[in-house]
C-alpha positions as a LaTeX table, in Angstrom:
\begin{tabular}{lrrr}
\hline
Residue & $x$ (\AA) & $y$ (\AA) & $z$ (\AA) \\
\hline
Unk1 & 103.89 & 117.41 & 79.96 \\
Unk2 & 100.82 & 115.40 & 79.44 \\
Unk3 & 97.94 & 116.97 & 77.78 \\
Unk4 & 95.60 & 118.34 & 80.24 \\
Unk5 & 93.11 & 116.64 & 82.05 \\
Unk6 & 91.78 & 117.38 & 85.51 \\
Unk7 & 94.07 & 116.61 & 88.35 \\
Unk8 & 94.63 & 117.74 & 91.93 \\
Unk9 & 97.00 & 116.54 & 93.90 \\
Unk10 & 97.27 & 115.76 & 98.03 \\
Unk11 & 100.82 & 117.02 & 99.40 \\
Unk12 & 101.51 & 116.86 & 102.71 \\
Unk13 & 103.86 & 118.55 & 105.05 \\
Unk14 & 105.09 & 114.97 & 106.65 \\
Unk15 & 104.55 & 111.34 & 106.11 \\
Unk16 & 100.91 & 110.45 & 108.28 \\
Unk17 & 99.62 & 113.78 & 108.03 \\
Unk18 & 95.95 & 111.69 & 106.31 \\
Unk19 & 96.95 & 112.19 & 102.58 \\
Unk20 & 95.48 & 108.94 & 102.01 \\
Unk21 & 92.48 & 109.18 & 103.95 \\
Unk22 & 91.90 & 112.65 & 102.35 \\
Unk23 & 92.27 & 111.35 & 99.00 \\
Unk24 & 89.74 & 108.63 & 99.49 \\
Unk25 & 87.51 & 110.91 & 101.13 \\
Unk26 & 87.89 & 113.41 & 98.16 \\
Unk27 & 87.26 & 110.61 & 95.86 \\
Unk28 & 84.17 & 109.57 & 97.46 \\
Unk29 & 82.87 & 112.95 & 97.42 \\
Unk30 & 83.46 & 113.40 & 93.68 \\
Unk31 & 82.21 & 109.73 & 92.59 \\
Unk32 & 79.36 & 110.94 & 94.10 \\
Unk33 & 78.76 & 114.02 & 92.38 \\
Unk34 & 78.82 & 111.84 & 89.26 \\
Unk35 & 82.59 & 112.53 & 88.59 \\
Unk36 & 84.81 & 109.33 & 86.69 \\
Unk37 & 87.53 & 109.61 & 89.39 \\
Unk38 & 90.41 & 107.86 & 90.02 \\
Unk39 & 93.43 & 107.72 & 92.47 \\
Unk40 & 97.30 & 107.65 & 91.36 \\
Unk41 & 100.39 & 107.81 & 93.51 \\
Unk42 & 102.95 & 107.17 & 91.40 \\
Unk43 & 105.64 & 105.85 & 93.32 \\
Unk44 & 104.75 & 104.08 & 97.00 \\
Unk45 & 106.78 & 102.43 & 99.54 \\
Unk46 & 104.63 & 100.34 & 101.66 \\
Unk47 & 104.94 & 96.42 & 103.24 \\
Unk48 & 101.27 & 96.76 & 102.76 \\
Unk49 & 99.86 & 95.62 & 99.39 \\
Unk50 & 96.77 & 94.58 & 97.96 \\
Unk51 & 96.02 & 92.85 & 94.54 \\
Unk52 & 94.24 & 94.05 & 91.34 \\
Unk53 & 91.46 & 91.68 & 90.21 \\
Unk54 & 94.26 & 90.75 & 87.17 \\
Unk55 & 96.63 & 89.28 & 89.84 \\
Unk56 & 98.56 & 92.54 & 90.08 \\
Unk57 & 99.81 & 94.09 & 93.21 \\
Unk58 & 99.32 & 98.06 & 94.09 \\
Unk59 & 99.50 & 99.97 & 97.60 \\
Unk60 & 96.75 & 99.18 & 100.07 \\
Unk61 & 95.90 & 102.51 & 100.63 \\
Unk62 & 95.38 & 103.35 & 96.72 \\
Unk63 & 93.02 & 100.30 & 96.67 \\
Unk64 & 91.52 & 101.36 & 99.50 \\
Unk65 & 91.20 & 104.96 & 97.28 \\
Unk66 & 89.77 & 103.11 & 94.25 \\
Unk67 & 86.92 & 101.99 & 96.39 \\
Unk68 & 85.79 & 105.54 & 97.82 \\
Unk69 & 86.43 & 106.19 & 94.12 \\
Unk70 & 83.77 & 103.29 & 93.23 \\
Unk71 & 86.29 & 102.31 & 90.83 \\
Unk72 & 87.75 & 99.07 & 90.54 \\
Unk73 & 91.50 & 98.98 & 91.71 \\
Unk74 & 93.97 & 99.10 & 88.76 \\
Unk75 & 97.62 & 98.38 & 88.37 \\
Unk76 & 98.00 & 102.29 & 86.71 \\
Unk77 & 96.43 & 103.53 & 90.15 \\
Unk78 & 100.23 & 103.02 & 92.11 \\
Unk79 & 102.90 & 102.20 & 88.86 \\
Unk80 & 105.66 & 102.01 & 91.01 \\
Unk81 & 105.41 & 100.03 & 94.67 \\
Unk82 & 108.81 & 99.78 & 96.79 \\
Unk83 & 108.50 & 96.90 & 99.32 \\
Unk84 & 111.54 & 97.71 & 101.70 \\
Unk85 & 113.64 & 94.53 & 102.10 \\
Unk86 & 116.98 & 96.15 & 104.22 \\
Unk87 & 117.25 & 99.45 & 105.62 \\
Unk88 & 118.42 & 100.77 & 102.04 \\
Unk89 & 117.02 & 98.18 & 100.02 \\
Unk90 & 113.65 & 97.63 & 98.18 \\
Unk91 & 111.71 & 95.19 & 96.06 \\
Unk92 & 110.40 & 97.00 & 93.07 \\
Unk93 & 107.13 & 95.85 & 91.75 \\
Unk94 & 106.30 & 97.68 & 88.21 \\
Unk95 & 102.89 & 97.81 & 87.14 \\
Unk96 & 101.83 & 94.84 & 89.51 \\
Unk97 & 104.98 & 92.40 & 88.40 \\
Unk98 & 107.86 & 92.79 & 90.43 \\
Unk99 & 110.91 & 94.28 & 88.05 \\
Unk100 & 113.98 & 94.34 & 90.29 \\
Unk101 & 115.89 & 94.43 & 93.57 \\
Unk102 & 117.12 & 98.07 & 94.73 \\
Unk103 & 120.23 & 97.94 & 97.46 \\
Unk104 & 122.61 & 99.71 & 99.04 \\
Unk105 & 121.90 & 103.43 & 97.60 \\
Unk106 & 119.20 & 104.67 & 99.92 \\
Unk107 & 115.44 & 105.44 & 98.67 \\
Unk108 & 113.92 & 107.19 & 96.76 \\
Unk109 & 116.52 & 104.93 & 94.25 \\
Unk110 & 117.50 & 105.99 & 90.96 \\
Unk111 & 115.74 & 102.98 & 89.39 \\
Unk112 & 112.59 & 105.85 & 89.80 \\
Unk113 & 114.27 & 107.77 & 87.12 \\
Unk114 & 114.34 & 104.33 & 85.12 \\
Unk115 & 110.87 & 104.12 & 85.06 \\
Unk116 & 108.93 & 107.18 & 84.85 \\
Unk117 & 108.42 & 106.97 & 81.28 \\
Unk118 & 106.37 & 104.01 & 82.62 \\
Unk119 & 104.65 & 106.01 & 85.08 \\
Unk120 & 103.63 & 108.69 & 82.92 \\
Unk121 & 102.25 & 105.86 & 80.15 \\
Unk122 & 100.16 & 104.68 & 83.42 \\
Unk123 & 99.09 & 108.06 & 83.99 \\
Unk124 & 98.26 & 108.51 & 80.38 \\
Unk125 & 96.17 & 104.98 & 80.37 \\
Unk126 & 94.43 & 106.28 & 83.47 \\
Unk127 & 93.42 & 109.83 & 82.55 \\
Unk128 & 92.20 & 108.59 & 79.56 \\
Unk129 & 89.55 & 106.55 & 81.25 \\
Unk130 & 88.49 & 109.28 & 84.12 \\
Unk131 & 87.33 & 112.62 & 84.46 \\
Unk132 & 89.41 & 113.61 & 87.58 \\
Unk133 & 92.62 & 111.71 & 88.79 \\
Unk134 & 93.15 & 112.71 & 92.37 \\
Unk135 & 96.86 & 112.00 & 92.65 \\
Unk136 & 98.33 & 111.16 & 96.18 \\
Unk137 & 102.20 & 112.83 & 97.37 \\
Unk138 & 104.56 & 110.50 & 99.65 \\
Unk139 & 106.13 & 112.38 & 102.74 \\
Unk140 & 106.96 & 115.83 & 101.87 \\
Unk141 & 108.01 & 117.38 & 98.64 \\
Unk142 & 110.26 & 119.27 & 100.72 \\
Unk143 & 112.49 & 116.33 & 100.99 \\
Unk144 & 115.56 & 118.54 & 99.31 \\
Unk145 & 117.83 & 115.76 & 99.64 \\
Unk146 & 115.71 & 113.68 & 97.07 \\
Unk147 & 114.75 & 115.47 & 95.21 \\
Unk148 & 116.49 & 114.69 & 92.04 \\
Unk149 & 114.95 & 111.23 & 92.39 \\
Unk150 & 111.62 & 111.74 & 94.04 \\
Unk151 & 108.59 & 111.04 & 90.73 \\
Unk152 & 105.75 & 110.82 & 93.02 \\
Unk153 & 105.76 & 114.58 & 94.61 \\
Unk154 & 106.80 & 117.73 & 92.61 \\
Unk155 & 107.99 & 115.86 & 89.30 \\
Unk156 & 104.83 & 114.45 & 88.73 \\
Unk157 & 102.91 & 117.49 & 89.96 \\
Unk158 & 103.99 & 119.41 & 87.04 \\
Unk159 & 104.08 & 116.29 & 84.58 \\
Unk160 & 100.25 & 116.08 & 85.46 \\
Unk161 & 99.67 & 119.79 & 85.58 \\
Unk162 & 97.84 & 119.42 & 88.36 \\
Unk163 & 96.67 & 122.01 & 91.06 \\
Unk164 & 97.68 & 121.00 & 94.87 \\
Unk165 & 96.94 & 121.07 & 98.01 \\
Unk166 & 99.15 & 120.94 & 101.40 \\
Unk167 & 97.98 & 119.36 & 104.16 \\
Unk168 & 99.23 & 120.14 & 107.63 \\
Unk169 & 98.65 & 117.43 & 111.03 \\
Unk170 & 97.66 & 119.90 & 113.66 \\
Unk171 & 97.36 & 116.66 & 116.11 \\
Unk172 & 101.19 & 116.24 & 116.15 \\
Unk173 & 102.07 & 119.60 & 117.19 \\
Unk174 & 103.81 & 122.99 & 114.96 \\
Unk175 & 100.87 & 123.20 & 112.15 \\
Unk176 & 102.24 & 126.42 & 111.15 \\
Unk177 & 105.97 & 125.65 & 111.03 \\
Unk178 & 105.49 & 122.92 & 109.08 \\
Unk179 & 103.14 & 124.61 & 106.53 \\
Unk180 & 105.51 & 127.18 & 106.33 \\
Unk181 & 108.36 & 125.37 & 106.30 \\
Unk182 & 107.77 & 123.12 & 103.65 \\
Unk183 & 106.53 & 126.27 & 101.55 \\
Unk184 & 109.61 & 127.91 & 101.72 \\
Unk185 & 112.03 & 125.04 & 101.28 \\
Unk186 & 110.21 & 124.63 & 97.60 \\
Unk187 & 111.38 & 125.64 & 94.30 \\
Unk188 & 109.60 & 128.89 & 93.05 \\
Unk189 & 107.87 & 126.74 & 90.21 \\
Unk190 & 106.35 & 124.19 & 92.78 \\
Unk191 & 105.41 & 126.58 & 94.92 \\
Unk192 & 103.47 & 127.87 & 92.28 \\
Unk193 & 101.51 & 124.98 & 92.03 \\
Unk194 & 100.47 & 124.96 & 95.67 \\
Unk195 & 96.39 & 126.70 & 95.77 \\
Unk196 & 95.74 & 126.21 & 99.52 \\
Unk197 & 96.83 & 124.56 & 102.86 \\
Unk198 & 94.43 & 121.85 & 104.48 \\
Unk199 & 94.73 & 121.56 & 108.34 \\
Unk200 & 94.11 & 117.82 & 109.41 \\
Unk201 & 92.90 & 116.12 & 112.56 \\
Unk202 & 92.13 & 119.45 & 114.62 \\
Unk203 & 90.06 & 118.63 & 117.99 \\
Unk204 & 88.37 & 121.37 & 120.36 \\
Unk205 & 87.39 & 124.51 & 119.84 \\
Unk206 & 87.70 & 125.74 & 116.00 \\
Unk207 & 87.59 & 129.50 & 117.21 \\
Unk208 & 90.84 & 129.52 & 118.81 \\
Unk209 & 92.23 & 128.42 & 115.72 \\
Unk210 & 90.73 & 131.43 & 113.58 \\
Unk211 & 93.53 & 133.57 & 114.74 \\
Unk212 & 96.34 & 131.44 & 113.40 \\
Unk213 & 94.75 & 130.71 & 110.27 \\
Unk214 & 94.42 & 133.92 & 109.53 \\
Unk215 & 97.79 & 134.91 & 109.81 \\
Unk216 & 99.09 & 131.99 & 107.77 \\
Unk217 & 96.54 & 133.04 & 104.52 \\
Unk218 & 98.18 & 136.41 & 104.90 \\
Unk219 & 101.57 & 134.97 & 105.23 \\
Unk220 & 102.12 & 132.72 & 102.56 \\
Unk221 & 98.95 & 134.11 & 100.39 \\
Unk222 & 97.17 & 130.74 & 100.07 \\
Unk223 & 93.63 & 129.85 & 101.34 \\
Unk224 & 93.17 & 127.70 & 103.95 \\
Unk225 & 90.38 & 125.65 & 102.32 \\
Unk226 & 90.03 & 123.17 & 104.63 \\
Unk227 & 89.53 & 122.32 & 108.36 \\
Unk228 & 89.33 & 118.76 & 108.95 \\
Unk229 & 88.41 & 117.46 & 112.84 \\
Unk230 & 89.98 & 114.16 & 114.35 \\
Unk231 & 88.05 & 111.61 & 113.52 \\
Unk232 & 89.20 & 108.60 & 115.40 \\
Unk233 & 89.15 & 104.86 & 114.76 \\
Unk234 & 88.31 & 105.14 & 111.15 \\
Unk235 & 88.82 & 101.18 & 111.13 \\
Unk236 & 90.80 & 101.81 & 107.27 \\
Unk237 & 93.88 & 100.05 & 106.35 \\
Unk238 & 96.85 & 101.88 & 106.91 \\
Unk239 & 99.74 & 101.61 & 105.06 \\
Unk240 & 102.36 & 103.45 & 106.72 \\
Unk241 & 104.57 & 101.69 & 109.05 \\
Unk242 & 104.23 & 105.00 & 111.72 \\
Unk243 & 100.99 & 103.81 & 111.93 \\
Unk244 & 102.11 & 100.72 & 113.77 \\
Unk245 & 103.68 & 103.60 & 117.17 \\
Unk246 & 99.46 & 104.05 & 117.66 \\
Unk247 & 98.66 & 100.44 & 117.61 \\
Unk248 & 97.37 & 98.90 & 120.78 \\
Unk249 & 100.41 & 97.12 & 123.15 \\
Unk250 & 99.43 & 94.78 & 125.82 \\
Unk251 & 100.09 & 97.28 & 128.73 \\
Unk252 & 96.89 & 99.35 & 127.13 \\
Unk253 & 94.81 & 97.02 & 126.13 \\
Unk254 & 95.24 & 94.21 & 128.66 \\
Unk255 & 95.83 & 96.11 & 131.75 \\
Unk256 & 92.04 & 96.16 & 132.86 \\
Unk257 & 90.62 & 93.60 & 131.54 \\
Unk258 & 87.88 & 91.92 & 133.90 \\
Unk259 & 89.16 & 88.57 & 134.79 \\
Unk260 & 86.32 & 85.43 & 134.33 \\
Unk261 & 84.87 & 83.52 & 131.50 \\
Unk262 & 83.35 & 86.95 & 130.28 \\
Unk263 & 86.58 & 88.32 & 129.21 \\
Unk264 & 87.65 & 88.74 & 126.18 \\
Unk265 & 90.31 & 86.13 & 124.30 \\
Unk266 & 94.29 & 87.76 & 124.28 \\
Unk267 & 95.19 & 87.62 & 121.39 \\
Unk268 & 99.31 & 89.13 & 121.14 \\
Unk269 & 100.86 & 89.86 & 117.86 \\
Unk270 & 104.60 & 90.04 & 118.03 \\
Unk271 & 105.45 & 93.51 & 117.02 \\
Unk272 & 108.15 & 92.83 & 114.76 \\
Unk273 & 110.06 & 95.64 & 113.56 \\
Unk274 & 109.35 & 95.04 & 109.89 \\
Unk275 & 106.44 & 93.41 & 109.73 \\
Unk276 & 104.63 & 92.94 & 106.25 \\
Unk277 & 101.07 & 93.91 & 105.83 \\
Unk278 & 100.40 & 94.42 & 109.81 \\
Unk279 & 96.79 & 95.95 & 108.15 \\
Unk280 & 95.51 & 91.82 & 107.99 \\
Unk281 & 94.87 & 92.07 & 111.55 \\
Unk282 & 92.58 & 94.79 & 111.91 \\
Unk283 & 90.02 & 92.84 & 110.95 \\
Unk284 & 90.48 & 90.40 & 114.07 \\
Unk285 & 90.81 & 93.03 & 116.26 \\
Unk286 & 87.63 & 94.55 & 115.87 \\
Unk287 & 86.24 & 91.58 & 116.51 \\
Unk288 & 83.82 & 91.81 & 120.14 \\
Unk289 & 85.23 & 88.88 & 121.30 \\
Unk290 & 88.54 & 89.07 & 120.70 \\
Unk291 & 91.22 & 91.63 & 122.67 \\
Unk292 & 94.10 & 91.98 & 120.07 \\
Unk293 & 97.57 & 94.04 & 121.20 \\
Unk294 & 100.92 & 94.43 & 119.47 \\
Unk295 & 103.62 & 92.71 & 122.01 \\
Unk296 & 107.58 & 94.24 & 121.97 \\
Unk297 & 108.63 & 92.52 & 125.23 \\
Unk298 & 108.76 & 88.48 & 125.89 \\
Unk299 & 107.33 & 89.34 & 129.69 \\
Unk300 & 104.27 & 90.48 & 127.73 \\
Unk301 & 103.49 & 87.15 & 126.25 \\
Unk302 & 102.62 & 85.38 & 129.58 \\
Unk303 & 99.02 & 87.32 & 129.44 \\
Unk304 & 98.84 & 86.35 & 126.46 \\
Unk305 & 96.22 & 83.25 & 125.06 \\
Unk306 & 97.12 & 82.43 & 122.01 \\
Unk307 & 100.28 & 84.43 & 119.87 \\
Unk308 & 100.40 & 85.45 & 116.19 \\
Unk309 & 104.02 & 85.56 & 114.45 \\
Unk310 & 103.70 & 88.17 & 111.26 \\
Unk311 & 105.14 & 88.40 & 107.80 \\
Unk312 & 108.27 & 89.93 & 107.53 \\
Unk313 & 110.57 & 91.43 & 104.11 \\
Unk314 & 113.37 & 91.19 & 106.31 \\
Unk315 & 113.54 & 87.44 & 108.07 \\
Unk316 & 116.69 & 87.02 & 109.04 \\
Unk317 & 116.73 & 90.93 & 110.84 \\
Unk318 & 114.04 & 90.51 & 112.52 \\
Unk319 & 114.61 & 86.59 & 113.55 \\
Unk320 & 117.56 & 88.38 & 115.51 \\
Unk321 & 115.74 & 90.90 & 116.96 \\
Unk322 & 113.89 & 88.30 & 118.57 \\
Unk323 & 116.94 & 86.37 & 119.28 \\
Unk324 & 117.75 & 89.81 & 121.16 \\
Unk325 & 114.82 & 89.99 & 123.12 \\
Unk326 & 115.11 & 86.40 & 124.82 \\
Unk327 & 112.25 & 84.32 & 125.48 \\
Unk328 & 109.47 & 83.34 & 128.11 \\
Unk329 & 108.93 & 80.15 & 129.43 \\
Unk330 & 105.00 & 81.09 & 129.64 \\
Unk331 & 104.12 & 82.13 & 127.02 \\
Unk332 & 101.43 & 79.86 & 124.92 \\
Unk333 & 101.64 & 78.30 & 121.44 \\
Unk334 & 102.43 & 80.58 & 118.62 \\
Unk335 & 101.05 & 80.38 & 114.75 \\
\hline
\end{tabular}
């Protein structure tokens, strides 16, 4: 174990539940008390990446972190990025350098075993420099079925000795189960480590809530220590590819659009299924001026002024999908 320093850490009960959001937000909040805090996630899988000022290359989202943090981003900050390349495969980038090619064996991959010792040295390095580390979870820890190779929930939990915190989204539906659920599926020494349950993204009327909240402190004898409301179009990178199922598609965003020099320009990204750092739009679409949507269907593109063809990690898959989804003779100039 390393030798103690102040760490919590952000679980959640599902992958998009706003771990990273709450980190940052946490991190901001501490920075500003005067705190020397820092993110960590130690392992990440994520198309979207972001560099270090040394030329290295982290998670978005932990960059994203370092800056509520006021910290500048680090290569220690997210050890361990997976950049999916197949359905089982990854690219592994160690410390900011890419270090191999994972295939074949499904992820979380075995090669996280290889380099923990790495991870924890990162940890170490990172510690050493801040008062608080505010480490970040990936999906669940109540992933049973990886959990011999999973270095970025539990296993680094208790390598960090750090206190956590669950956080439920009450926005997709079954709160409760799921904070339950993932409770009970954990091991009785990770459960230990668990000091209160966050609901996330709760809208309307917090009384009606009181009653269920109640019965879950009594339940699984945690605090709920946190109540967070929806708060929509944040305008943060994401760096989850669910994300991408709440971006805007044409027949949203297009559908009543005022016709006449007025309007705004169409701008249509094609919506390729594994698209690589999707997050470098956002920036365009919140421009006034500009009406950006995410196309899936080649009828789409007629409404379309100008198209944008994205990154991918996996060409040739998604140059078929295309091939799959035919073509329209209307549709305008790509870039």
């Amino acid at each position: 174990m390393i030798t103690r320093k102040n760490a919590l850490m952000i679980l959640g009960t599902a992958s998009h539940v706003g771990k990273s959001i709450l980190t940052a937000g946490l991190g901001r909040i501490f920075a500003d008390e005067g705190y020397r805090v820092a993110p960590f996630k130690a392992q990440n899988m994520s198309l979207n990446s972001a560099a270090t000022p040394d030329g290295g290359e982290i998670g978005r989202a932990q960059a994203l972190q370092a800056e509520a943090c006021r910290a500048i981003p680090r290569v220690e900050m997210n050890p361990v990025l997976l950049k999916p390349s197949t359905d089982t495969g990854a690219q592994v980038i160690l410390l900011g350098k890419i270090w191999g090619q994972v295939d074949g064996l499904g992820l979380p991959h075995p090669a996280g075993g290889t380099t923990f010792p790495e991870v924890l040295d990162a940890y170490k390095r990172l510690a050493k420099d801040h008062d608080l580390i505010l480490l970040e979870g990936a999906g669940s820890p109540a992933e049973i079925n990886l959990r011999e190779h999973d270095i970025v929930n539990m296993r680094m939990a208790h390598a960090a000795d750090a206190a956590c915190l669950l956080v439920g989204d009450i926005d997709r539906g079954g709160v409760f189960a799921s904070l339950f659920g993932t409770l009970e599926l954990l091991e009785s020494e990770d459960r230990a480590r668990i000091r209160g349950f966050v609901i996330n993204k709760f809208r309307g009327d917090e009384s009606l809530l009181r009653p269920g909240v109640t019965a879950m402190e009594d339940r699984l004898d945690l605090p709920c220590v946190g109540i967070i409301p929806y708060l929509p179009d944040l305008g943060l990178d994401e760096e989850d590819g669910v994300a991408l199922e709440d971006r805007a598609s044409a027949a949203r965003r297009w559908k009543n659009l005022e016709p006449g020099p007025a309007r705004p320009i169409r701008i249509g990204v094609i919506a390729l299924p594994h698209m690589a750092n999707f997050t470098d739009f956002d920036a365009l679409a919140l421009e006034p001026s500009v009406s950006l949507a995410f196309l899936e269907h080649p009828e789409e593109m007629a409404a379309a002024d100008l198209l944008l063809l994205p990154g991918s990690k996996q060409t040739l898959d998604d140059l078929q999908w295309l091939d799959r989804r035919g073509s329209c003779p209307e549709a305008p100039p790509a870039l």
